[in-house]
C-alpha positions in Angstrom: 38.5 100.6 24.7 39.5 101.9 21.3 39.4 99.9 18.2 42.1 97.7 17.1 43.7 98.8 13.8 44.8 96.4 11.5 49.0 96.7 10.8 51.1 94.3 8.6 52.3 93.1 11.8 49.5 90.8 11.6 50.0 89.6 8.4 51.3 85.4 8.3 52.2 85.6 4.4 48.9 83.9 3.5 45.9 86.0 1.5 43.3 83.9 2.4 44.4 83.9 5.9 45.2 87.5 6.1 41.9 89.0 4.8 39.9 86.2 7.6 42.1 87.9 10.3 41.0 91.0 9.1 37.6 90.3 9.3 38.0 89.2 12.6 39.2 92.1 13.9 36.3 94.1 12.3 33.9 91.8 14.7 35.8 92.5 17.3 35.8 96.7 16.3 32.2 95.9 16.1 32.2 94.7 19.5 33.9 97.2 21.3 31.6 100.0 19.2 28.8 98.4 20.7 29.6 97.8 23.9 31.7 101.1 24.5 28.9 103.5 23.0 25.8 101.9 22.5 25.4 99.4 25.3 22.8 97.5 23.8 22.9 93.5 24.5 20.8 92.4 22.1 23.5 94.3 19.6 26.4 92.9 21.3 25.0 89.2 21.5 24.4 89.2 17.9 27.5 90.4 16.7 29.3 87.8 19.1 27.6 85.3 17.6 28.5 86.3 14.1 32.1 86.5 16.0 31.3 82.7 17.0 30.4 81.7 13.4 33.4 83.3 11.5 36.0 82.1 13.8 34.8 78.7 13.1 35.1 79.2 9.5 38.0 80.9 9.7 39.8 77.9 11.8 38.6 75.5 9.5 40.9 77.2 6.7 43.7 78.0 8.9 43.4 73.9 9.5 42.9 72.7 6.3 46.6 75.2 5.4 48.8 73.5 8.2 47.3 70.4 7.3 48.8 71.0 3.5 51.6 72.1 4.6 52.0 69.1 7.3 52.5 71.6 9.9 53.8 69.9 12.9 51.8 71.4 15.6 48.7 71.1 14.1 46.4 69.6 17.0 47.8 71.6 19.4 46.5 74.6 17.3 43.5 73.1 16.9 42.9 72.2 20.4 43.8 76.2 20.8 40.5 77.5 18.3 38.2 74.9 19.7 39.0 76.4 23.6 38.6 80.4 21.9 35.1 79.1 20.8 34.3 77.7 23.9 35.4 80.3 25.7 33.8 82.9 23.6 30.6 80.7 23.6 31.2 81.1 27.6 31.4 84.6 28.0 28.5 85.4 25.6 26.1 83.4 28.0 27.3 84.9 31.1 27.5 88.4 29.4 23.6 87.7 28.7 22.9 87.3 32.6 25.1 90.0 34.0 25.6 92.9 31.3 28.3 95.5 30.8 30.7 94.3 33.8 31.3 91.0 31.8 31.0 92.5 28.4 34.4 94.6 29.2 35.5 91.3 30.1 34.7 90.1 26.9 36.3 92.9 25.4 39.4 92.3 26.9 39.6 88.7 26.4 39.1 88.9 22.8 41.4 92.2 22.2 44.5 90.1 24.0 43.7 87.2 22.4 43.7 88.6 18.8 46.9 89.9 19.6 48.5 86.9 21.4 47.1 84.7 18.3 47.9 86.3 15.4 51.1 87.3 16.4 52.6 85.0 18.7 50.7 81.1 18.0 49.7 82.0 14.2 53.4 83.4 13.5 54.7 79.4 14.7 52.9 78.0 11.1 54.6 80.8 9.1 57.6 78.7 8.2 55.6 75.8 7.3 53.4 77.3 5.1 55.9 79.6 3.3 58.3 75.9 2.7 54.9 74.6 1.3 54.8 77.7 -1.2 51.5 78.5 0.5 51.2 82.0 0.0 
């Protein structure tokens, strides 16, 4: 898998917002580096749990935005991070017991989920942050 590059397709309007998704997808490149050339676990398991750790953060803000901004749907995107981190949180421990087949696995999951996020669930709070001047 090559790394993801980052387009203004996946911009939502927000800075803040914006730059976090950026740095998401620099994990993930970091990922993919290190489980497509190095194929060390003890690489990859640390950098998935940095993944862990700034997509918590990085929920908390998007949050703490619709929740400004009154955004309708707002526990049904939340219920959506907390199952990522779970899931990511999965994958990393069985990644840990059976190695590079599930690591591509983990690859895959988080390259379509970045995609299917950012630009499908994350576009649905554009309008509501843009009428709140949330920029």
């Amino acid at each position: 898998m090559k790394p993801i590059l980052w387009t203004e397709r996946f911009s939502v309007g927000v800075k803040e917002i914006d730059l976090q998704h950026r740095g998401l997808l620099d994990i993930i490149n970091q990922l993919i580096v290190s489980i497509e050339k190095e194929n060390k676990w003890k690489t990859t398991s640390a950098i998935l749990d940095s993944l862990i750790n700034y997509a918590y953060n990085h929920f908390a803000t998007e949050e703490r935005y619709m929740k400004e901004a009154e955004y309708p749907e707002l526990l049904w995107h939340v219920g959506l991070h907390l199952e990522f981190i779970k899931k990511v949180f999965e994958l990393s421990q069985e990644a840990s017991l059976k190695g590079l087949e599930i690591q591509r696995e983990v690859l895959t999951f988080l390259a379509e989920w970045y995609s299917n996020h950012v630009l499908g669930v994350d576009r649905q709070y554009m309008a509501s942050l843009s009428a709140k001047g949330i920029k």
